[in-house]
C-alpha positions as CSV (number, residue, x, y, z in Angstrom):
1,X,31.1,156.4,188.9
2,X,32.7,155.8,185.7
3,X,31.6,159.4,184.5
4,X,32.8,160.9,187.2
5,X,36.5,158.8,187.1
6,X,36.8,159.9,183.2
7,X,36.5,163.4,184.7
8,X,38.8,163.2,187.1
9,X,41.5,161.5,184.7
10,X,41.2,163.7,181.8
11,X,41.2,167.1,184.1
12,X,44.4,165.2,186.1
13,X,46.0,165.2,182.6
14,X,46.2,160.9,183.2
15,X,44.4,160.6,180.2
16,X,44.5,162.2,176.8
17,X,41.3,163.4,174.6
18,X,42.6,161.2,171.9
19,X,42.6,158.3,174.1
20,X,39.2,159.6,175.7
21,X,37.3,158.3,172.6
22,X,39.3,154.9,171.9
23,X,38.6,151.8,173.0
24,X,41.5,151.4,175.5
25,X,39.5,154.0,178.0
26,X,36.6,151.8,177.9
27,X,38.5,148.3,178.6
28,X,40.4,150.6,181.4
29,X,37.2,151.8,182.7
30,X,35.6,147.9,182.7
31,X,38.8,146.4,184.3
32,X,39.1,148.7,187.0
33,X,35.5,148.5,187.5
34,X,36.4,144.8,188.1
35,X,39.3,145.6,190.2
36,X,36.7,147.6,192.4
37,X,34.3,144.7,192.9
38,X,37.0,142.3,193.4
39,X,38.9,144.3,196.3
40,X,36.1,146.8,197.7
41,X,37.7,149.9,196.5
42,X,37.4,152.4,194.7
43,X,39.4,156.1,193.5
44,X,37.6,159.0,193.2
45,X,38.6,162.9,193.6
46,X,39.6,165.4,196.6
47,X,36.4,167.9,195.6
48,X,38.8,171.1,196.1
49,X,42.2,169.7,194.0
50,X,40.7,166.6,192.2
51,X,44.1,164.5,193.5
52,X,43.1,160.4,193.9
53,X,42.2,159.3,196.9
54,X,41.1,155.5,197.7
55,X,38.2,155.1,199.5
56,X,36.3,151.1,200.8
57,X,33.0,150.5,199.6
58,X,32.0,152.1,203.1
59,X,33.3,155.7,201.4
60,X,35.9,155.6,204.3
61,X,38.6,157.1,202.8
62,X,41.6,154.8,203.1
63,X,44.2,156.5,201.2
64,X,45.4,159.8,199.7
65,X,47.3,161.2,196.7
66,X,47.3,158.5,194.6
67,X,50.5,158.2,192.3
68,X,52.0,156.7,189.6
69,X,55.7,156.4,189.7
70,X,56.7,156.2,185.9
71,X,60.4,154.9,186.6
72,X,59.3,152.6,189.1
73,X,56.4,151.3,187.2
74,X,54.0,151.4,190.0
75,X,51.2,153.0,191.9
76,X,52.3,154.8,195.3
77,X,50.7,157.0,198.2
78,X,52.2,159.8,198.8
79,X,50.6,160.2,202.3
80,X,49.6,157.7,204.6
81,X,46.4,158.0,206.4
């Protein structure tokens, strides 16, 4: 899982090959991980486009195209299920 989420942030552009071998990717990668156990959900990639979609623990997807708004300082859909 955390493979494949480094993947899908570094070919989205979220996250740069400088940061890829810092520590900040790895305390990213361990606090979502706990963000995933504490809610049930997970993000993980459309297999054709790679956009974020948010999926339960069930691997019902429950959201799609993930965003982050940079002037609003938060995480958005862009399309409702």
């Amino acid at each position: 899982m955390i493979l494949k989420l480094r993947s899908v942030l570094l070919w989205k552009g979220w996250v740069s090959k400088k940061m890829q071998n810092s520590n900040n990717l790895e305390e990213f990668l361990k606090e979502l991980t706990e963000l995933t156990k504490k809610y049930g959900l997970y993000i993980d990639g459309c297999g054709c486009c790679g956009s974020p979609n948010i999926f339960n623990m069930k691997d019902e997807k429950i959201g799609r195209d993930l965003y982050y708004d940079c002037k609003k300082e938060e995480y958005e859909l862009r399309t409702e299920l």
